[in-house]
N, C-alpha and C positions, 0 to 999 in steps of 0.2 A: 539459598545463595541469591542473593542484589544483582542481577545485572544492570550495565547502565548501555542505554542501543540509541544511537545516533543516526543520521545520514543528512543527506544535504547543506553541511555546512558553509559552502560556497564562501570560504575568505572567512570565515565567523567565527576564529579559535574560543574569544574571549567569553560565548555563550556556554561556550560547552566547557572550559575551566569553570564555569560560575555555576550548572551542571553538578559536575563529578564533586565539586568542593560541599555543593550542598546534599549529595543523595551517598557519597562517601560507598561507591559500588566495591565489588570484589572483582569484577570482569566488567570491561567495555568493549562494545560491537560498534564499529560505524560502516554503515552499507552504503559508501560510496559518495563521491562528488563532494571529496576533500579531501583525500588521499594524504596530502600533504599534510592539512589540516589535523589531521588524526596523529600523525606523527610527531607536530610541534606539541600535542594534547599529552600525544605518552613520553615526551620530555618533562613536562609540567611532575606527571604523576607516574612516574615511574615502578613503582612499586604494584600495579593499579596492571594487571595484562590485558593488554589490547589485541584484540583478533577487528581484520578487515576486509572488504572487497572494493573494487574499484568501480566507479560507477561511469556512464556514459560520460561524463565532462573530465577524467582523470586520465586518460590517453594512456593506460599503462597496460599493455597489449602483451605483456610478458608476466602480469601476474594471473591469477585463477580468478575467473568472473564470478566465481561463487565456492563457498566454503562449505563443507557438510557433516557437522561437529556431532558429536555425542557427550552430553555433558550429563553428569548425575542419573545418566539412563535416558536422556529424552534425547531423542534423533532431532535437529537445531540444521538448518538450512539459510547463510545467510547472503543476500544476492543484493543487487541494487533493482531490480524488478525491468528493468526497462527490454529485456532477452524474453520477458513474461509477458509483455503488454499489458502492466498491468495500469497504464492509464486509460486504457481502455474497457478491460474486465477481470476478474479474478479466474476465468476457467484456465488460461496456460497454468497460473499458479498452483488452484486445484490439481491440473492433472498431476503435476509434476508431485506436491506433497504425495498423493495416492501412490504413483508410481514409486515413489523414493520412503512408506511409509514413515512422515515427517510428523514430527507432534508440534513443532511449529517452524512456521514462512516467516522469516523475516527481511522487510525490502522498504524502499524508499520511490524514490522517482517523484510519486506525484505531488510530495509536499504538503501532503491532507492526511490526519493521523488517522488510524483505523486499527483497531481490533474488534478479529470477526472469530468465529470458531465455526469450520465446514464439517461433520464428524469429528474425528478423533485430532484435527491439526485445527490450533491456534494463527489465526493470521496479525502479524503486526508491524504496521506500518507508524513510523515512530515521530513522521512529519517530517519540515526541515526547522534541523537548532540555529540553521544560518538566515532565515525568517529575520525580518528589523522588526516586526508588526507585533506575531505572533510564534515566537521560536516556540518548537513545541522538540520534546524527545517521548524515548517507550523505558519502560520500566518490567523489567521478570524477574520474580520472583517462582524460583525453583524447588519445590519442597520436595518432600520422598515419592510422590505419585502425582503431584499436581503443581499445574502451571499459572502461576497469575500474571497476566500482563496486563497494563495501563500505557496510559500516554498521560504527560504532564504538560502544561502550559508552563515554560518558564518565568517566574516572578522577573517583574519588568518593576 
């Protein structure tokens, strides 16, 4: 299964239709700080399900600041990182995947893509699609026992 995983879109629909239209996903994640953003996205592609979280710039105080999915067998945890600190360091993150046995963190916040693997949990951080410079997203790839994630530079 193609996931396509978003966050920081900041006002940027038109990066992440140009996105979806090229990686043609089966599920889209966006963790946060576009809330709204995500919504005009799954108007676009409706057929296309979208799961989300609200991130520090989305003032939506009534939805769940993090999601903690189970897809195909793999425990999928998705947040906007910033309850993590994770512009700071990945230990909240760590703890929390150990604690919640997560086979992958998925977060946003700092804008800078990263995928790391600490033990058994995948870290990915998918950058921000709403970047003028450098939009960048993550990409999983789900198979029967194993997880591939990436981050892509979108073509400019």
């Amino acid at each position: 299964m193609k996931i396509l995983v978003f966050s920081d879109s900041h006002g940027n629909v038109n990066h992440m239709v140009q996105a979806a239209a090229l990686e043609n996903p089966r599920l889209i994640f966006h963790l946060g700080d576009g809330w709204r953003d995500a919504e005009r996205l799954q108007s676009r592609f409706p057929d296309i399900p979208l799961e989300q979280v609200p991130g520090n710039c989305d003032f939506r105080s009534s939805e769940p600041s993090e999601l903690l999915l189970n897809i195909e067998g793999f425990r999928i945890l998705l947040c906007h990182g910033h309850k993590y600190g994770v512009k700071q360091s990945l230990i909240g993150a760590g703890l929390a995947a150990e604690e919640l046995n997560l086979d992958l963190f998925l977060f946003g916040h700092t804008h800078k893509p990263l995928v790391d693997r600490r033990g058994k949990t995948w870290f990915l951080n998918p950058g921000s699609i709403g970047d003028r410079a450098a939009p960048s997203y993550g990409i999983l790839i789900l198979e029967k026992d194993r997880i591939n994630p990436r981050t892509v530079l979108l073509p400019q």
